[in-house]
C-alpha positions as CSV (number, residue, x, y, z in Angstrom):
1,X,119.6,105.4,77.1
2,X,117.3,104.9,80.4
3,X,118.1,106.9,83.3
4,X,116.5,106.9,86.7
5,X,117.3,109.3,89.6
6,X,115.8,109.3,92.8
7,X,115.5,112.7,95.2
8,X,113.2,113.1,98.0
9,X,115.6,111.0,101.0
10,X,116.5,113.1,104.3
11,X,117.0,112.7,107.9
12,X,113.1,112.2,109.8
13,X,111.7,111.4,113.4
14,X,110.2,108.2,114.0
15,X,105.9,108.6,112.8
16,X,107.1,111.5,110.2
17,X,106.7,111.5,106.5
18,X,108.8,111.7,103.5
19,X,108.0,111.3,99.5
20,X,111.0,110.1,97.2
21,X,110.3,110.9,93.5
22,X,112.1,109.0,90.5
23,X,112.6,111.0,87.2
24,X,112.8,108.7,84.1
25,X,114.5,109.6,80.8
26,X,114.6,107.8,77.5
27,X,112.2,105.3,76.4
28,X,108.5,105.9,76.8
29,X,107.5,105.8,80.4
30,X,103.8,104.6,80.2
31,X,105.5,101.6,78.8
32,X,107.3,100.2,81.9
33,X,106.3,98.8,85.7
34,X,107.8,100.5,88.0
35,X,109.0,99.7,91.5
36,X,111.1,100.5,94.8
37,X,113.6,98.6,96.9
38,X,115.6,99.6,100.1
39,X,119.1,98.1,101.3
40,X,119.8,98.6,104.8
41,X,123.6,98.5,105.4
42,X,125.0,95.0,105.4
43,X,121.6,93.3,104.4
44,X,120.6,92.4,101.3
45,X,118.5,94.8,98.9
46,X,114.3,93.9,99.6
47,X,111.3,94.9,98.1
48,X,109.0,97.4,98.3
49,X,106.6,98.4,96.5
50,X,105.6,98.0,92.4
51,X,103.1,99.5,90.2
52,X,101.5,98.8,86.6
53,X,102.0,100.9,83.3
54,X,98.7,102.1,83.8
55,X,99.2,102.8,87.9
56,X,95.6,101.2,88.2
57,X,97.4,97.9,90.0
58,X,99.7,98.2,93.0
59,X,101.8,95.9,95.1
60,X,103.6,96.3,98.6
61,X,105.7,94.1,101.2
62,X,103.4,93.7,104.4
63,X,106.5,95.7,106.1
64,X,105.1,98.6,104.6
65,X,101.4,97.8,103.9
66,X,98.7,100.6,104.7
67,X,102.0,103.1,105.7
68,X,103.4,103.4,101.9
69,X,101.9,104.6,98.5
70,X,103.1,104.2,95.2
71,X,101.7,106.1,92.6
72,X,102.7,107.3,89.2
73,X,102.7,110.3,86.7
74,X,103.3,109.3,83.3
75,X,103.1,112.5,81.5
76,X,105.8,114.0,84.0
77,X,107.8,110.6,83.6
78,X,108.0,109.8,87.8
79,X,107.2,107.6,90.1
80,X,106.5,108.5,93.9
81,X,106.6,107.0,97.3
82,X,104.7,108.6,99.7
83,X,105.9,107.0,103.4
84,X,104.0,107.8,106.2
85,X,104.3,106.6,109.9
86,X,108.0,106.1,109.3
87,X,110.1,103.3,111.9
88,X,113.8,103.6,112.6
89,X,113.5,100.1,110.5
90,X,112.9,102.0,107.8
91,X,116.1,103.3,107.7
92,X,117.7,102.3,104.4
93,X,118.7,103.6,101.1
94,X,115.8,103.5,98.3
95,X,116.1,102.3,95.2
96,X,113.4,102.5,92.0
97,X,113.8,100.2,89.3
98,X,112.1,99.8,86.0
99,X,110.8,96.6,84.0
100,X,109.9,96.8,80.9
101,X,107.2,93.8,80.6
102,X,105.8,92.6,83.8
103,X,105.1,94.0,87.0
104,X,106.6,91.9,89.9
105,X,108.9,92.2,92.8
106,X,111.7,90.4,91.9
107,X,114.6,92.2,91.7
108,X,116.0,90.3,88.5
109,X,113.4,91.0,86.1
110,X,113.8,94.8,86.5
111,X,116.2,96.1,83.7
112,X,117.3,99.9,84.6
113,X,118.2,101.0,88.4
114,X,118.4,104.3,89.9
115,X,121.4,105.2,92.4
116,X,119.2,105.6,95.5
117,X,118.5,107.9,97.8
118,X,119.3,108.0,101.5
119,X,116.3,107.6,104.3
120,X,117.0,108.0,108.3
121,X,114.6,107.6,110.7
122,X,115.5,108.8,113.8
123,X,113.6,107.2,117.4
């Protein structure tokens, strides 16, 4: 049905940059919001960043504000998360996620979840 894999993670030095991509299969993808979590191990799973269908309307965590960019390619079906300025805090797997009606940052009204990929920051 849906699939969504992320690529992209890897081991970086503190004030590096990385950017994770999310391939999406099945459905249509200019039809769904899109977003990204992290889990850090042994705390719970927090928000990122989200974008709209149309990638004109874009939401972040002030964790990552002005350091992060989420963008989208709909004809290529992926999302991207360009990280810049990277903190050991950021350390964490990522997650993207897909809802199929409303963009928002709430982690129960996305429908279809990726395995994640693995970020380090090193200090």
């Amino acid at each position: 049905q849906v699939q969504l894999v992320e690529s992209g993670g890897g081991l970086v030095q503190a004030g590096g940059s990385l950017r994770l991509a999310c391939a999406v299969s099945g459905r249509p993808f200019s039809s769904y919001a899109m977003g990204w979590f992290r889990q850090a191990p042994g705390k719970e799973r927090e928000f990122v960043a989200a974008i709209n269908w149309s990638g004109g309307g874009t939401y972040y965590a002030d964790s990552v504000k002005g350091r992060f960019t989420i963008s989208r390619d709909n004809a290529e079906k992926t999302v991207y998360l360009q990280m810049n300025s990277l903190k050991p805090e950021d350390t964490a797997v990522y997650y993207c996620a897909a809802n199929r009606w409303t963009t928002t940052k709430r982690q129960s009204d996305y429908d279809y979840w990726g395995q994640g990929t693995q970020v380090t920051v090193s200090s």
